[in-house]
C-alpha positions as CSV (number, residue, x, y, z in Angstrom):
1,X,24.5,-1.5,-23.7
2,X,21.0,-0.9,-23.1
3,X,20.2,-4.2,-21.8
4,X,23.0,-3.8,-18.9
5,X,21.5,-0.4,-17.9
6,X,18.0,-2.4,-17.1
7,X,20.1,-4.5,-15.1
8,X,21.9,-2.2,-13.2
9,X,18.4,-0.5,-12.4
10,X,17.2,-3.9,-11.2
11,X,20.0,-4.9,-9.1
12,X,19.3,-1.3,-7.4
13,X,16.0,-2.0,-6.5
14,X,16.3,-5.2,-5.4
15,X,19.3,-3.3,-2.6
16,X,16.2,-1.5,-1.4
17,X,14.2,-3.1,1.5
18,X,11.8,-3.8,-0.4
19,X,13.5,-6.4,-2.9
20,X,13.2,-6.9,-6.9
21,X,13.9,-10.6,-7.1
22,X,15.0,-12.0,-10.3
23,X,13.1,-14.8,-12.2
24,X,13.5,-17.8,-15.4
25,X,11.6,-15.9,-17.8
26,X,12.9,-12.1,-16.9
27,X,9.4,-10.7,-16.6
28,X,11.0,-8.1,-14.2
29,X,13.6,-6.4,-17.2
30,X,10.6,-6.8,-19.4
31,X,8.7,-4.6,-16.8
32,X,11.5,-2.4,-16.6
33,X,11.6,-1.5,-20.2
34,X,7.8,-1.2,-20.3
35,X,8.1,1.6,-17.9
36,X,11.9,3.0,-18.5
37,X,13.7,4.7,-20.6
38,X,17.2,3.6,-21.1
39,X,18.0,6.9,-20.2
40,X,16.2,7.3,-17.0
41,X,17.5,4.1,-15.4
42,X,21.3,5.9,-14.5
43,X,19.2,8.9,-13.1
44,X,17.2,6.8,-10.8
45,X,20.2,4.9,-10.0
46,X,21.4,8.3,-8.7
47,X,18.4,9.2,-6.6
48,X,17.9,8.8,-2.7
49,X,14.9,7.5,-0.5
50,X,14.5,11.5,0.8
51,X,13.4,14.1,-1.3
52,X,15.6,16.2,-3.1
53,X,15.5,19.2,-5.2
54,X,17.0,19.0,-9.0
55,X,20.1,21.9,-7.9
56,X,20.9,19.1,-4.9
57,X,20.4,16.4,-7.0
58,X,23.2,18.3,-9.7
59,X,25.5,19.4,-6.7
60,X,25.5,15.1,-5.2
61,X,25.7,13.8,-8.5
62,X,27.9,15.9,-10.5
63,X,25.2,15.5,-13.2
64,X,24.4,19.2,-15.4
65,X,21.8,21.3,-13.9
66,X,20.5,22.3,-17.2
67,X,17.9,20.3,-18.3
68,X,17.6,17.8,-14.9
69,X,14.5,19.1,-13.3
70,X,12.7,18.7,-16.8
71,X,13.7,15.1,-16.9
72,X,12.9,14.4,-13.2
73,X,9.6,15.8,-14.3
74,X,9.2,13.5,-16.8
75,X,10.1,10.9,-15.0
76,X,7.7,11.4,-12.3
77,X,4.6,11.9,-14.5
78,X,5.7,8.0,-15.6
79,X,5.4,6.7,-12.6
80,X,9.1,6.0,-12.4
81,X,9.6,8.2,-9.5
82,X,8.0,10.5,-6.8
83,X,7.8,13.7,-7.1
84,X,5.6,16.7,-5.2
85,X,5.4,20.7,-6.8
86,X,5.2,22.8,-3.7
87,X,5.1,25.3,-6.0
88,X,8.4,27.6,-5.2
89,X,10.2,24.0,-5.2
90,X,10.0,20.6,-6.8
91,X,11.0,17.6,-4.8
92,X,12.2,14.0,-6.4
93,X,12.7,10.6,-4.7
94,X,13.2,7.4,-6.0
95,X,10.8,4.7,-5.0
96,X,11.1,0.9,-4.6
97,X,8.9,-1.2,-6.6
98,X,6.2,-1.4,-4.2
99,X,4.9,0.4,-2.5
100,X,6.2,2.7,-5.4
101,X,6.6,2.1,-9.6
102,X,3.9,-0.3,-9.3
103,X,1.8,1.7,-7.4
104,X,2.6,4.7,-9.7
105,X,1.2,2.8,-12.6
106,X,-2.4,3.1,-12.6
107,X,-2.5,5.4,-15.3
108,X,-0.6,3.5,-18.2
109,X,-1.8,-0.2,-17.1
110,X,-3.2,-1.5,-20.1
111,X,-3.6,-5.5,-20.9
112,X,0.0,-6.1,-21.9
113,X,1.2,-4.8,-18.4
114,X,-1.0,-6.0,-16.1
115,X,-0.4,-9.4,-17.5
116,X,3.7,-8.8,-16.4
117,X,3.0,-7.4,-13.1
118,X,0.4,-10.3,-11.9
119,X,3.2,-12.5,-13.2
120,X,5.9,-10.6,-11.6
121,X,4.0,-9.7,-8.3
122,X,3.3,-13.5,-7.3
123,X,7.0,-14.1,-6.9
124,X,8.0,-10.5,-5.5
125,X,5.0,-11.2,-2.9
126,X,6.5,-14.6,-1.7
127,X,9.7,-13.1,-1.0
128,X,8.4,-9.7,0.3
129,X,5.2,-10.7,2.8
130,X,7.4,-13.5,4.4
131,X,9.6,-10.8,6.4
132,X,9.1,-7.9,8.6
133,X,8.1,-5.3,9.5
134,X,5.2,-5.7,7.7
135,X,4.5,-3.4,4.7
136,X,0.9,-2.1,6.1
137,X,-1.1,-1.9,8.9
138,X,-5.2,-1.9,9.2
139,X,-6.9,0.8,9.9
140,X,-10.1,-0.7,12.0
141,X,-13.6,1.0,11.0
142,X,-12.8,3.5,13.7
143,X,-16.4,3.7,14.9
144,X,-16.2,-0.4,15.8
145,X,-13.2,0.8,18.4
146,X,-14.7,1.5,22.2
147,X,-13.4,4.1,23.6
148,X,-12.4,2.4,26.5
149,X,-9.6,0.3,24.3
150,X,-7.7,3.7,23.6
151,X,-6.6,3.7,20.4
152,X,-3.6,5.3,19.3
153,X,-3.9,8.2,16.3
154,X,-2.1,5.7,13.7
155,X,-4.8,3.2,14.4
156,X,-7.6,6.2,13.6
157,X,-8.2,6.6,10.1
158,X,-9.9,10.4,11.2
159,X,-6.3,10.6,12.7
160,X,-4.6,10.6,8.4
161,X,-7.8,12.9,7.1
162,X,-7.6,15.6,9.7
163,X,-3.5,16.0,10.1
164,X,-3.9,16.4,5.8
165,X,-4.1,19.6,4.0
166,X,-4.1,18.2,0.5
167,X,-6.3,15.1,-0.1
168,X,-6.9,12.9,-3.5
169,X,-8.8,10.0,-4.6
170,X,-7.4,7.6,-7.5
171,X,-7.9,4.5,-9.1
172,X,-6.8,1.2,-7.6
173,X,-3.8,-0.2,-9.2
174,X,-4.6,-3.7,-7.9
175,X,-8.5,-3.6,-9.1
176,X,-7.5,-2.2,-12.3
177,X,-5.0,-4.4,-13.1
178,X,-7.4,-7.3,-12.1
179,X,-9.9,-6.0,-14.6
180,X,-7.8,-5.9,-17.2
181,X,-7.3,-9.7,-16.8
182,X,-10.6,-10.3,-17.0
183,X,-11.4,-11.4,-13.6
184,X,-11.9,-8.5,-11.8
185,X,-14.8,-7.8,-9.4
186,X,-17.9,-5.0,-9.2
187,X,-16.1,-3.2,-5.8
188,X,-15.2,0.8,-6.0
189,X,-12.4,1.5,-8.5
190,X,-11.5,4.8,-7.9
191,X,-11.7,3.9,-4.0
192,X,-7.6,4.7,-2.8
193,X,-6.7,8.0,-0.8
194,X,-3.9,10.2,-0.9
195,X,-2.5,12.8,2.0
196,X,-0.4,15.4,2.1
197,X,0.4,17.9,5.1
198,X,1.1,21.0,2.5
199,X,-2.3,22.7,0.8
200,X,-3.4,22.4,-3.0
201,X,-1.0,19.4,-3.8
202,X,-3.5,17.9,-5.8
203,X,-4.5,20.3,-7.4
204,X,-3.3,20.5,-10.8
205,X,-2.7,16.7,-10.9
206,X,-3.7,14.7,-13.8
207,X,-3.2,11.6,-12.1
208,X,-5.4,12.5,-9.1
209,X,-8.1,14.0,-8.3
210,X,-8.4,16.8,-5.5
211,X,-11.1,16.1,-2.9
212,X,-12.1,17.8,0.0
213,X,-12.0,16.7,3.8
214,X,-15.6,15.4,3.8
215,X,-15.1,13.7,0.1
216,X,-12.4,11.9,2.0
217,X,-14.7,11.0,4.7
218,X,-17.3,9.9,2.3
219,X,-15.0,7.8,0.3
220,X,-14.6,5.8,3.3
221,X,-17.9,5.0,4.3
222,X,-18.1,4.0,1.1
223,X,-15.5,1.5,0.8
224,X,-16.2,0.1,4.1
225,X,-20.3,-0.2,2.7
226,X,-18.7,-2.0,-0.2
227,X,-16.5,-4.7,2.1
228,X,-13.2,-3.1,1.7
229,X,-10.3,-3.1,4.1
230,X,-8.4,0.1,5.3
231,X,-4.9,-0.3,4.4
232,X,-1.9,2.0,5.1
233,X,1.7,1.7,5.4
234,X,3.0,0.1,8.4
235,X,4.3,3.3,10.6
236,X,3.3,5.3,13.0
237,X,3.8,8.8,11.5
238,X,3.9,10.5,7.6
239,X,1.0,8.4,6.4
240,X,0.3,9.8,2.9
241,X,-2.5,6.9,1.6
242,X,-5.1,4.6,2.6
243,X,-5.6,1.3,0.1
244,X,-9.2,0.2,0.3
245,X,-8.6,-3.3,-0.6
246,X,-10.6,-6.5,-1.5
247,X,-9.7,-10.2,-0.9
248,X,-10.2,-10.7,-4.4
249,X,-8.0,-8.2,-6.5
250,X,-5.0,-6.5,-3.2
251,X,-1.7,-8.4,-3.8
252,X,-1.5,-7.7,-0.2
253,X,-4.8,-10.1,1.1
254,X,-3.6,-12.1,-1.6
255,X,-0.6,-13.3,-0.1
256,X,-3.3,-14.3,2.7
257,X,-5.6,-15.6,0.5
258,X,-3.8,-17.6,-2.1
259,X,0.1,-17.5,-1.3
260,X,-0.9,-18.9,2.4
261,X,1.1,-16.5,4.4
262,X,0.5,-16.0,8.3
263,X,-2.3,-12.8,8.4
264,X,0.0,-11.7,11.0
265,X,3.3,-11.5,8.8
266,X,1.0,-9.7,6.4
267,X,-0.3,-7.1,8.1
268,X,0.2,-5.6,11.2
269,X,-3.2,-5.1,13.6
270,X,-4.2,-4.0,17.0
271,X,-7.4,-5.6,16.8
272,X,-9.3,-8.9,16.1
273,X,-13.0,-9.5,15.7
274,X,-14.7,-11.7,18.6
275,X,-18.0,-13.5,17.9
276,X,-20.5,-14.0,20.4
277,X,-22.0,-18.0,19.7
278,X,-25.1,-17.3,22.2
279,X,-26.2,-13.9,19.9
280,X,-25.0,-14.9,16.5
281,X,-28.0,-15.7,14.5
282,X,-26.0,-17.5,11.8
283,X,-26.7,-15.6,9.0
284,X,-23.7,-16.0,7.1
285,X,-23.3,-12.3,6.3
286,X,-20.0,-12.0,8.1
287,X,-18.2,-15.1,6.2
288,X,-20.4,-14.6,2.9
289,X,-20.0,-10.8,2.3
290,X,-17.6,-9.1,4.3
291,X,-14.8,-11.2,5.6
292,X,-11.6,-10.0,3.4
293,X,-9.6,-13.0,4.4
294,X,-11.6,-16.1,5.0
295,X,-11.2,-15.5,8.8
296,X,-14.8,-16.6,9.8
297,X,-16.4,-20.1,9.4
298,X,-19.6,-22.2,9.8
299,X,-20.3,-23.8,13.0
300,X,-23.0,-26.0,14.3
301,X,-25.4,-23.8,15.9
302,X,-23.2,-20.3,15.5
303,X,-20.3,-18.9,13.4
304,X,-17.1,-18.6,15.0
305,X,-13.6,-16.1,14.0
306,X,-9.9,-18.0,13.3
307,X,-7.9,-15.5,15.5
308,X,-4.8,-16.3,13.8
309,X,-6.4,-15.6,10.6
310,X,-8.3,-12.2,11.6
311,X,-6.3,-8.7,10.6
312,X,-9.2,-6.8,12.6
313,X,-10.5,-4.8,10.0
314,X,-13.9,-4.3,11.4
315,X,-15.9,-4.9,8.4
316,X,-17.8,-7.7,10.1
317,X,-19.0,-6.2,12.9
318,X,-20.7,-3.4,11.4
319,X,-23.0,-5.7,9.4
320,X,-23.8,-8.2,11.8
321,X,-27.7,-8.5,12.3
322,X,-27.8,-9.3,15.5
323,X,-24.8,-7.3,17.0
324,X,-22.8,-10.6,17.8
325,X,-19.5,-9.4,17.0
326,X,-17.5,-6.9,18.6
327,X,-13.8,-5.8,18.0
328,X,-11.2,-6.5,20.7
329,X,-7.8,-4.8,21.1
330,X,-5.1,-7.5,21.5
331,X,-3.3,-7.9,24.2
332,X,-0.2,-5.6,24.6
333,X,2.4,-8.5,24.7
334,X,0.7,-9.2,21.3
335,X,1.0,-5.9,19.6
336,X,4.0,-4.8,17.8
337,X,4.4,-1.0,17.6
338,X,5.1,0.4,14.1
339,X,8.3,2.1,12.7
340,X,8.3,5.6,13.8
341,X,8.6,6.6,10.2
342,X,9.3,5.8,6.8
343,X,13.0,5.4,6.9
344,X,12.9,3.5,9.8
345,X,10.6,1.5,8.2
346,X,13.2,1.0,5.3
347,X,16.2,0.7,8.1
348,X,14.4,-2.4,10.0
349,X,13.5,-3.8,6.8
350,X,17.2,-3.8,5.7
351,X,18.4,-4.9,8.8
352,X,16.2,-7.9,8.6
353,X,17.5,-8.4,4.6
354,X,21.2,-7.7,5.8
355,X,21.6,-5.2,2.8
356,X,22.9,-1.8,3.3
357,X,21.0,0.9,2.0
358,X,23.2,3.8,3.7
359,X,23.4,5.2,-0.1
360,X,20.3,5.7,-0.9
361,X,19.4,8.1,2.2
């Protein structure tokens, strides 16, 4: 009996726009019973994609009030669902796999796990990164954007920070995961963000840590001084992180790296990276140290950007010696606005799946 319940829980998730594919070895019910208990899977079969308190939750469901909030707690501290404490009121959603459970794990990945998930995550990545919208955007070094290219407050990273009243740092899933492995590399672990509009979210965590405004700030410079790439989700409002991601260790570069998806079905960008060949000294810094996504190669006399390759992160330009490279906002005809939100995000993803996910909003 217990065996069907993981089922049931992985047929549901793979309804949500984001997709839990099934594969020849099962990795993804092994995964499942890592990080479920058979009796959580029917409650998070009964969740929505909006936030709900446990008394809704009971009224929707039919399912006793008496206990429900303690097991929705629970529930959320294993990274099986989300869940915020405003403090009069506790909120529960359920979550796709990723962005979601995966994302949630960071503080139970040990060996045995990360070796499912980087088994799992290079055939949910070949299904997922192939369709749109894309699951995140880049947030360009904001400094590297002219004024005169008027940028638009999702494409400022200041934009997140300053709209936040609760701000976190924690550790990145994908590098820890990676180091686990044993192939890992020396960029900033705990490097991710996390926003909230309400104050003192954080506070009591103990799977995040509470920062202030200017940590947050701080945090940045330092992932772009280490070569990482802004990521956020792929909207235009109700960002609540920013991934600082490597070429190395993201699953999301890696589907760009080594699954050889389009950059542009990857991510989503407003910007590209333009190098001048008659002030590049040819240093190689740009392709050697900083380039995410192998976007920059070796000419004769100077070095010279793939477009199509480029997600316009900015990380190049700020480095560059001899101030060769500049960041160019694409043309409009070649920018595709975001979703508004996140369920719109979730609504054009299904509509591009053709799976109806009217029951879980």
């Amino acid at each position: 009996m217990s065996e069907e319940l993981y089922f049931e829980l992985a047929k549901v998730l793979d309804t949500l726009p984001n997709g839990f594919p099934a594969t020849e070895s099962g990795v993804e019910i092994k995964l499942l019973k890592r990080i479920f208990r058979p009796e959580d899977t029917k409650l998070f079969c009964d969740l929505k994609l909006n936030f709900e308190t446990a008394q809704q939750i009971s009224d929707r469901t039919g399912r006793p009030l008496e206990g429900l909030e303690k097991h929705l707690n629970e529930m959320s501290q294993r990274g099986q669902i989300f869940g915020v404490d405003l403090g009069d009121v506790k909120l529960f959603k359920m979550v796709p796999w990723a962005i979601g459970i995966y994302e949630l794990q960071f503080s139970h990945m040990d060996r045995e796990m990360a070796e499912m998930c980087d088994e799992y995550m290079q055939i949910w990545s070949d299904q997922f990164f192939r369709r749109k919208p894309q699951l995140m955007r880049v947030i360009p070094i904001e400094k590297e954007i002219k004024n005169k290219q008027q940028a638009l407050h999702y494409e400022q990273v200041s934009n997140i920070i300053e709209n936040s009243q609760s701000r976190a740092v924690f550790d990145c899933i994908c590098k820890k995961e990676k180091r686990l492995l044993g192939h890992g590399c020396d960029k900033p672990l705990e490097i991710c963000t996390g926003y909230a509009p309400v104050p003192g979210i954080f506070d009591n965590s103990s799977r995040y840590r509470s920062i202030s405004k200017d940590e947050a700030y701080a945090l940045l410079n330092k992932a772009e001084e280490a070569g990482l790439v802004h990521l956020t989700w792929n909207m235009e409002n109700g960002h609540y992180f920013i991934c600082n991601c490597c070429g190395c260790c993201c699953h999301v570069l890696e589907a760009i790296n080594k699954l050889g998806i389009n950059a542009s079905d990857v991510i989503n960008s407003s910007y590209y990276a333009e190098i001048n060949p008659d002030e590049c000294a040819a240093c190689g810094t740009c392709k050697d140290e900083r380039c995410q996504v192998g976007a920059i190669k070796e000419g004769e006399d100077a070095y010279h950007i793939v477009r199509e390759k480029c997600i316009g992160c900015g990380l190049c330009v700020t480095t560059c010696p001899s101030e060769a490279i500049t960041l160019i906002r694409k043309d409009p005809v070649d920018i595709v606005p975001p979703p508004r939100d996140e369920m719109d995000w979730y609504e054009k993803r299904a509509d591009e799946l053709g799976v109806d996910i009217s029951k879980y909003k």
